[in-house]
C-alpha positions as CSV (number, residue, x, y, z in Angstrom):
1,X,0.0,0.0,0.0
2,X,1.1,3.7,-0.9
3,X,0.3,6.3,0.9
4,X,0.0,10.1,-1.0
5,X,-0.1,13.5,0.2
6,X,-3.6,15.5,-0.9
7,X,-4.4,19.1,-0.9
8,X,-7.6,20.0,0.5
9,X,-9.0,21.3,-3.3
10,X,-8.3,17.6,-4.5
11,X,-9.7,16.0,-1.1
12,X,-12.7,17.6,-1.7
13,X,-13.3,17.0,-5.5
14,X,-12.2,13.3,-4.7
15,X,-15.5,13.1,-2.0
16,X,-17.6,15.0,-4.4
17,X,-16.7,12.7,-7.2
18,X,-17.9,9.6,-4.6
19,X,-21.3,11.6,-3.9
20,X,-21.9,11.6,-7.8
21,X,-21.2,7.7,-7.6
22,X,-23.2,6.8,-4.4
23,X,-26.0,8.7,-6.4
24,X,-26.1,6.8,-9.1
25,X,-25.9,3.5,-7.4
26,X,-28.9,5.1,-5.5
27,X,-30.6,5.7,-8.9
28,X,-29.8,2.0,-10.2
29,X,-31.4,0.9,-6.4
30,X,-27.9,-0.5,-6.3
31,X,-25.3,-0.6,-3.2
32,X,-22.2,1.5,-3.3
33,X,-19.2,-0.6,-3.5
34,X,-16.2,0.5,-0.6
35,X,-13.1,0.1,-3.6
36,X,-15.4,1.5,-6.5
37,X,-12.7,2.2,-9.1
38,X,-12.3,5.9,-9.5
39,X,-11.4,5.7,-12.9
40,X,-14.0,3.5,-15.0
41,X,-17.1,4.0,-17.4
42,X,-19.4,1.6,-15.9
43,X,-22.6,3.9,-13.9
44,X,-21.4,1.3,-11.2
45,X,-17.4,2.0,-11.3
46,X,-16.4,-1.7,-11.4
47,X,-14.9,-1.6,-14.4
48,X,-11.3,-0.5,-15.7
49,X,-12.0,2.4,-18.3
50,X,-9.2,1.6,-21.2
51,X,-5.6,3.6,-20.7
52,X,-5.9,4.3,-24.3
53,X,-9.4,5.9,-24.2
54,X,-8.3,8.4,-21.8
55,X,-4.9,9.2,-23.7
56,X,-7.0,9.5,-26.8
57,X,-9.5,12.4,-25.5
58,X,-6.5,14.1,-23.8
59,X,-5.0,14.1,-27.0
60,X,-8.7,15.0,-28.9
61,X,-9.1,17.7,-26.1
62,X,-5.6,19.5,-26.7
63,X,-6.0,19.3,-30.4
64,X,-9.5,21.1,-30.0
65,X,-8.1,23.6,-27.9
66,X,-4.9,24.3,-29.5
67,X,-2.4,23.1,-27.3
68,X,0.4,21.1,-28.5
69,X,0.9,18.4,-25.3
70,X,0.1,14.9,-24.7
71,X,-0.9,13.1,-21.6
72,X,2.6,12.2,-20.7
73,X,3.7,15.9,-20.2
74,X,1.2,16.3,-17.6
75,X,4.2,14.7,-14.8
76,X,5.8,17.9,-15.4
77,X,3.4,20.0,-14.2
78,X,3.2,18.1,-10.5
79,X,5.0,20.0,-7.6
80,X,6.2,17.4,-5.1
């Protein structure tokens, strides 16, 4: 197990992004699930979304707004 540091801005985007989930479990009159995958495309997060899908609409997203970068630049725009 690893354990990160979080500033409060991502700590609370993080536990609004599981009130969004828990609600639509509640919509689907499904439980919540404790190790709900943050990153997946399944309405009930237990799926792994594809590495490749997410690289392609970074790449789709920079194109459309002009900016020459690609998902593995983003590490050099983390402080430590």
């Amino acid at each position: 197990m690893r354990l990160i540091s979080l500033d409060p801005t991502t700590t609370e985007l993080l536990a609004e992004h599981r009130q969004r989930y828990e609600a639509t479990m509640r919509d689907l009159d499904a439980e919540p699930a404790p190790n709900a995958l943050l990153f997946s495309y399944a309405p009930t997060a237990n799926r792994l979304a594809d590495p490749d899908a997410v690289t392609h609409r970074y790449s789709k997203m920079c194109k459309s707004l002009g900016i020459d970068s690609h998902l593995h630049a983003l590490r050099h725009y983390c402080r430590y």
